[in-house]
Each structure stands twice: as structure tokens, then as C-alpha cells.
C-alpha positions in Angstrom: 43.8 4.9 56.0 40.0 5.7 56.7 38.5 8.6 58.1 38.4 6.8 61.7 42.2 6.4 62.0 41.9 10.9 60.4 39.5 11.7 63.7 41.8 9.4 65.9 44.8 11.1 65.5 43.3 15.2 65.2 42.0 14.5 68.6 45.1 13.0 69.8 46.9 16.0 68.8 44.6 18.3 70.3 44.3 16.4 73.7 48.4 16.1 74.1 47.8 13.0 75.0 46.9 9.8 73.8 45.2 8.6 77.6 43.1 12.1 77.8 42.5 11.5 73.6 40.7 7.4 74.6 38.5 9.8 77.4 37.5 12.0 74.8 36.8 9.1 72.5 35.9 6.9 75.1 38.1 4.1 73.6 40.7 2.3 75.5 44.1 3.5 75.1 46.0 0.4 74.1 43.3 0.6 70.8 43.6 3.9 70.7 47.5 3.1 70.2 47.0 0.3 68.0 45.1 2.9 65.1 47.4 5.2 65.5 50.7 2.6 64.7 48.5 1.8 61.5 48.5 4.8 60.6 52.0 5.9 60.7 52.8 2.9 59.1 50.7 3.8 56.3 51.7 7.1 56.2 56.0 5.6 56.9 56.7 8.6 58.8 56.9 9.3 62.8 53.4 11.3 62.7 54.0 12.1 67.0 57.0 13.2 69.6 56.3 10.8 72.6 57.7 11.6 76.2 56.5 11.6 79.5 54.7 15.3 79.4 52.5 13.6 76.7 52.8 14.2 72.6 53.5 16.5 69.8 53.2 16.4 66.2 56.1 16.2 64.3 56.7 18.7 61.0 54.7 15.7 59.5 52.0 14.9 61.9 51.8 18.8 61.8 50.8 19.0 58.4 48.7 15.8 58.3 47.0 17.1 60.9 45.6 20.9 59.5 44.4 18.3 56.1 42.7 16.0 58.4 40.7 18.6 60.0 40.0 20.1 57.1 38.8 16.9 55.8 36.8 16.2 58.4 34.9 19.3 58.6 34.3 18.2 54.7 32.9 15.1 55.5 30.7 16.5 58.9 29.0 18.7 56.0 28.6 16.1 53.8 26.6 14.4 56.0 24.5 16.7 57.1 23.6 17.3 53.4 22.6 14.1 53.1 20.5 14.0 55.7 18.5 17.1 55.0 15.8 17.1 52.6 17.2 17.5 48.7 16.6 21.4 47.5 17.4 22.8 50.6 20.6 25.0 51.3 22.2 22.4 53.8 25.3 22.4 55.7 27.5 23.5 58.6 29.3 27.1 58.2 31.7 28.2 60.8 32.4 31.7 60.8 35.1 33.5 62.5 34.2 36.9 64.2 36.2 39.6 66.4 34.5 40.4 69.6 33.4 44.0 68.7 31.9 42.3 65.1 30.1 39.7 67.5 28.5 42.1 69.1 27.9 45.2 65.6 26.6 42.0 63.1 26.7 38.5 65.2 22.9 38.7 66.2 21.7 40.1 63.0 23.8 37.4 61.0 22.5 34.7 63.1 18.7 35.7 63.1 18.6 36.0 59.4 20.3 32.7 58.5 17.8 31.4 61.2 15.0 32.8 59.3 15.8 32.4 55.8 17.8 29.2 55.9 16.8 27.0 58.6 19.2 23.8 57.4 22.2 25.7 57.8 24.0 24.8 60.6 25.7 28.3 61.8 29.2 27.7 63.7 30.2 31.3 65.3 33.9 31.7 66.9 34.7 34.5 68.4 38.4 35.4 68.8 40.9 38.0 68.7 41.5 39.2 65.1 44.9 37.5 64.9 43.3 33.9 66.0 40.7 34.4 63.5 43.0 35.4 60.5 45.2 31.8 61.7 42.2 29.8 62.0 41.5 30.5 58.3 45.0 30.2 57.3 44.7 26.4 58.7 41.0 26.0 56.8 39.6 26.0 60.1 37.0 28.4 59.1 35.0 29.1 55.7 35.0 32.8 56.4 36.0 35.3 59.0 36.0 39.1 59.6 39.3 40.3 60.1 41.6 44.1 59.6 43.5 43.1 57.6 43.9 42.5 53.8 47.0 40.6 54.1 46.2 37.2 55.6 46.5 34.8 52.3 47.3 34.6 48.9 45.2 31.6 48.7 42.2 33.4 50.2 39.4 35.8 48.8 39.5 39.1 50.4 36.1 41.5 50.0 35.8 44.9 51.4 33.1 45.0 54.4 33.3 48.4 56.1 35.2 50.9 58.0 34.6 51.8 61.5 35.7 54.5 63.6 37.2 54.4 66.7 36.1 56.8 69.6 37.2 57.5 73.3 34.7 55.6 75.6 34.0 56.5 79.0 31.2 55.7 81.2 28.2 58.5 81.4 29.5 59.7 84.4 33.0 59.2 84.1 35.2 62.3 85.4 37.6 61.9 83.1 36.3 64.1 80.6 33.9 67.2 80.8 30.2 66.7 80.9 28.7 67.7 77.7 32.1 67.3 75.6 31.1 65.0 72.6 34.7 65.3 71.2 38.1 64.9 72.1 41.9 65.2 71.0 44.4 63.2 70.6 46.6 64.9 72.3 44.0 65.1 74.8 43.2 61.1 74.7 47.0 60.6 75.1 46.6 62.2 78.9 43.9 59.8 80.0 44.5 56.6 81.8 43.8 53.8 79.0 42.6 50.4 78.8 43.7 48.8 75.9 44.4 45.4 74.0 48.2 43.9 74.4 50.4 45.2 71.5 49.6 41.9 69.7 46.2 42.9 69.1 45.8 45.0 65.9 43.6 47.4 67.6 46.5 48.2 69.9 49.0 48.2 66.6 47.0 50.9 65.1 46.4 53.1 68.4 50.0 52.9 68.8 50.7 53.9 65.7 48.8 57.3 65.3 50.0 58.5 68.5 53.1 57.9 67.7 52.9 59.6 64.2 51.7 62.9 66.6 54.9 62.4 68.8 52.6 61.2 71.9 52.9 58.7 74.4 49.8 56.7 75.8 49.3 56.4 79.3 48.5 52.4 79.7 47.6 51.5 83.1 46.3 48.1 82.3 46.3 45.3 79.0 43.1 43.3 78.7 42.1 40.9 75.5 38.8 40.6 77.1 36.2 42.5 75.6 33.9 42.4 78.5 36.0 42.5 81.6 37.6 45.7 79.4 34.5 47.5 79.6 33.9 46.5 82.8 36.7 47.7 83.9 36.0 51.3 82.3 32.4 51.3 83.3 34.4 51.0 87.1 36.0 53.8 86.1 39.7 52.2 86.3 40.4 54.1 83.0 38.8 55.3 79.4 39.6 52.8 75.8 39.4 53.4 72.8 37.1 51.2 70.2 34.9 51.1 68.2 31.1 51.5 68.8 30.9 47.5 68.6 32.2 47.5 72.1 28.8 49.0 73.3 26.3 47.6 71.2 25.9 44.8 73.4 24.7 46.5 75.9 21.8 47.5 74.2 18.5 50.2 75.2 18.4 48.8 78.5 22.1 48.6 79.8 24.8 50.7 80.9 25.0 54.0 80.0 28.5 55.1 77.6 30.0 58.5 75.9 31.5 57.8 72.9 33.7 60.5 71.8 34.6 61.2 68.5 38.2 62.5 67.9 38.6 65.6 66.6 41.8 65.9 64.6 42.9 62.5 64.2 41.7 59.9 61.1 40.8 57.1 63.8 39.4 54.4 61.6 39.6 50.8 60.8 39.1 48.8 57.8 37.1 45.1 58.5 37.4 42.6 56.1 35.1 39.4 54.2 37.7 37.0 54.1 36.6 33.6 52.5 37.8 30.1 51.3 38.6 30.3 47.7 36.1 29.5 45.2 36.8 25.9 44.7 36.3 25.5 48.3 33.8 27.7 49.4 30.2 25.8 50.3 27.6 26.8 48.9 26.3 27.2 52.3 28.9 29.3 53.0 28.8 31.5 50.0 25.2 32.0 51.2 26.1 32.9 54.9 29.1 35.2 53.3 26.1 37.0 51.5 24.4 37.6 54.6 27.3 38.8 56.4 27.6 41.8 53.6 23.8 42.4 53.7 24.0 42.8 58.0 26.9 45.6 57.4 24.9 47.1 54.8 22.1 47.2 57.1 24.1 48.4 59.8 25.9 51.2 57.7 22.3 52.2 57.0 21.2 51.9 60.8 21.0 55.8 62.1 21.0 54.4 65.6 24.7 53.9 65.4 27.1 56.2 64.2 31.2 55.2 63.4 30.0 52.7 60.3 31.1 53.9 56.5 31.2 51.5 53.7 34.0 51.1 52.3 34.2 51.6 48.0 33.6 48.3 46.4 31.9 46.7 50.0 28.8 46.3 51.4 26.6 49.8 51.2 28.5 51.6 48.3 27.6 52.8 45.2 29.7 50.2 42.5 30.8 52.1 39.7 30.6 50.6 36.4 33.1 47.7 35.7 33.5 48.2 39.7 34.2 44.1 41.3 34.0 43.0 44.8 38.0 42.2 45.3 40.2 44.4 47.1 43.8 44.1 46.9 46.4 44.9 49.8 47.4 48.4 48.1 44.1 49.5 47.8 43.7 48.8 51.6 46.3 51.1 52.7 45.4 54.1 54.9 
């Protein structure tokens, strides 16, 4: 087995097919075919499902698969270590971000790696929080922002920060009052809303605490895209509920947004560092993870934008003595 035979098959499986797999590869299909019968017969197990829609891994292929990625994302950094000059912290780092986090910490993140260590090669995925917390369950990612502390055992989990989630309308909307800089619950419950689907952990935890309060919400339409969302409220189709990431993209310059606080509600929630474990984790990465923690801290700092609070233990709090970074599942309950 060589590493050729490893990239042959991961792009088989991601193309479906081994004729749109020799495009991508832009080898001929009947070698294409030939590697990957050498390999299963290395391997003595049926790595692919064949039929006429195209193929599928098998339980084995499967799991061949998620280790030859992995390996091969090992190897891509390998080489690009040995191609830098020696001393220099060297390597690609892919980072999984939520869409709110790309737009509270992605440009800060990316500007300072830029500046203080030019030979990293900075890989940002943005994703729903769910698709980011599976992409590091199948090593897809050396570290990720995600809302949970319950994604791995395997994996480190650090405390990042909390953020609070207000009602946003547009600066004009009529849905609420002008001059009101709060708002209910109950009252939030009677606005039309714009929200994630119920997969989406946002959504969970909306659901939730209205709920608790005995309140329905009044859903008029389900988006998992960020921006057409708030387009969509800035059209005045309905109000959502997020946190101020949502509007930090917009920036001095762009639309105009009221951010309301609620006022008898504990609307927060809880981001988390999550990373490879130790044995695994790049030094590269370890570096881009320490970055991550100095943009929240900077950001928690940042009196431009309300809604950020450190969380004890994370990025912007006072350690007490004896105090470490980790951060089990108990201590993350609301």
C-alpha cells in the first residue's frame, strides 16, 4: 500500500464515482480501477458497494477511509515543513468555525497568524456547529469552535467564552418600539422569527427557554444561512434571535441593526476550544489554538461590542490559583 493507492481511494469515495474520481485525478478510469483492486487485495476486504448509481464504502472502506484522510492531511503538512526554511513555525492548520464565530474572531484570527507567522498555512471552514463538531470527530480538523462540551472523549475541550443572545431587528423595523433597547420573552415569543432548523443548536437552545416559560415561538421561516437570514430580517420578513456575531460583519459602514437585550431571560451560550489531543496536535496548530484564545480575549475586552463574557478558566478570566485550562461536561451545564 503507498500513499498514492490512500489519495486514490479518499477521492473515489468523495466523488461517488470511480469515472468523476479519474476527472478529478485526471487519470484514466481503467487505471484508476487497477489501484484500487490492489488495494483491496492488500487490504482482503471489499473496501466499495459498486452499482449503477456509482459507489459506497463499505463498514471497511468507511473506516479506511476517515485514517486515510487523516493520514494524508499528515503527510500534506509534512511537506510543507520540509519545504519551509528550518526554525520557522511551518504547517497547514485547518480550523473549524460557526458562521457567527467567522464573523466575532475569523478576521482577527486570520490577520494575526498572517502577521506573526507567515509559514502557517491557515485552512478556515465555516459550518454549522454540528458539521464542525463531526468534522473533528473524523480528524478532519485540528481545532474547531463549537457549543458544546460533549463532542469527544478523545478530544481536549478549553473554555472560550459566552455570548449573549439578543433580539435583532433592522433600525427601522416596526416590530418593536423605537427607542426600546430591551425586550421580553414573552414579548419575543409574539414576534414573527427567523430562526435555524431544530437541528441547529442555536435553535435547540431557543427552543428550550421558551419552553421552560410555557411559550410558543412564532416561526414563519427556517434558514441555516447566516446571510440570507439576515437578509431576510433586514427585509423585514421577521426579527431572530443571535448573537452579536451575526452583525459584526457588517461593520461601521453597513446596515444598520437593534440588538435587543432580553430582559428577564438568561439568554446565553457557551463556545468552546475544541482540539486534537496532545499527541496529535501540530505544533502549528497549538500555536493557531493560542491565537484563537488571545482574539476572544481581545474581543471580550473590545467595548465596541457588548454580549461577550469570559467564561472562568477561558480566555479573559482571572485563573485562580491551581486554576487549569480544561473544562469538563458538568462544569458546562447552565
Amino acid at each position: 500500500m503507498d500513499m498514492r493507492q490512500l489519495k486514490y481511494f479518499v477521492q473515489i469515495v468523495e466523488s461517488g464515482s470511480l469515472s468523476q474520481a479519474s476527472r478529478q485525478l485526471h487519470i484514466a478510469q481503467p487505471a484508476l480501477s487497477q489501484q484500487l483492486a490492489k488495494l483491496e487485495d492488500q487490504v482482503g476486504k471489499a473496501l466499495l458497494h459498486r452499482s449503477s448509481k456509482g459507489v459506497t464504502p463499505t463498514d471497511n472502506g468507511l473506516a479506511l477511509y476517515h485514517h486515510a484522510r487523516f493520514m494524508l492531511r499528515q503527510l500534506d503538512q509534512a511537506l510543507s515543513i520540509a519545504r519551509n526554511e528550518a526554525g520557522a513555525i511551518q504547517g497547514m492548520v485547518t480550523v473549524g468555525l460557526p458562521a457567527t464565530t467567522v464573523s466575532a474572531l475569523g478576521l482577527t484570527l486570520v490577520k494575526r497568524i498572517r502577521e506573526r507567522y507567515p509559514s502557517i498555512m491557515l485552512n478556515v471552514v465555516e459550518g454549522m456547529s454540528g458539521h464542525i463538531g463531526d468534522l473533528m470527530r473524523l480528524d478532519q480538523l485540528d481545532l474547531a469552535v463549537v457549543f458544546t462540551s460533549e463532542i469527544s472523549a478523545e478530544l481536549t475541550i478549553e473554555p472560550l467564552l459566552v455570548e449573549e443572545l439578543f433580539v435583532i431587528v433592522p433600525d427601522d423595523s416596526p416590530l418593536v418600539p423605537k427607542g426600546k433597547t430591551t425586550i421580553t420573552i414573552a414579548e419575543a415569543a409574539q414576534l414573527p422569527l427567523i430562526l435555524p432548523t431544530s437541528s441547529h443548536g442555536l435553535r435547540q437552545r431557543i427552543a428550550a427557554e421558551f419552553e421552560n416559560r410555557g411559550l410558543g415561538t412564532n416561526v414563519v421561516t427556517e434558514i441555516d444561512s447566516l446571510a440570507l437570514l439576515m437578509n431576510c430580517v433586514y427585509d423585514h420578513i421577521g426579527a431572530t434571535i443571535k448573537p452579536m456575531g451575526a452583525v459584526m460583519q457588517e461593520g461601521p459602514k453597513g446596515r444598520h441593526w437593534r440588538c435587543l437585550r432580553i430582559s428577564d431571560a438568561h439568554f446565553r451560550r457557551r463556545n468552546f476550544l475544541c482540539l486534537l489531543p496532545p499527541e496529535r496536535l501540530t505544533t502549528a496548530a497549538a500555536v493557531v489554538a493560542g491565537e484563537l484564545k488571545e482574539a476572544a480575549r481581545m474581543l471580550i475586552a473590545d467595548t465596541r461590542w457588548s454580549g461577550f463574557e469570559a467564561i472562568p478558566g477561558g480566555p479573559g478570566a482571572r485563573k485562580r490559583k491551581g486554576e487549569t485550562e480544561a473544562y469538563s461536561a458538568t462544569e458546562a451545564a447552565e
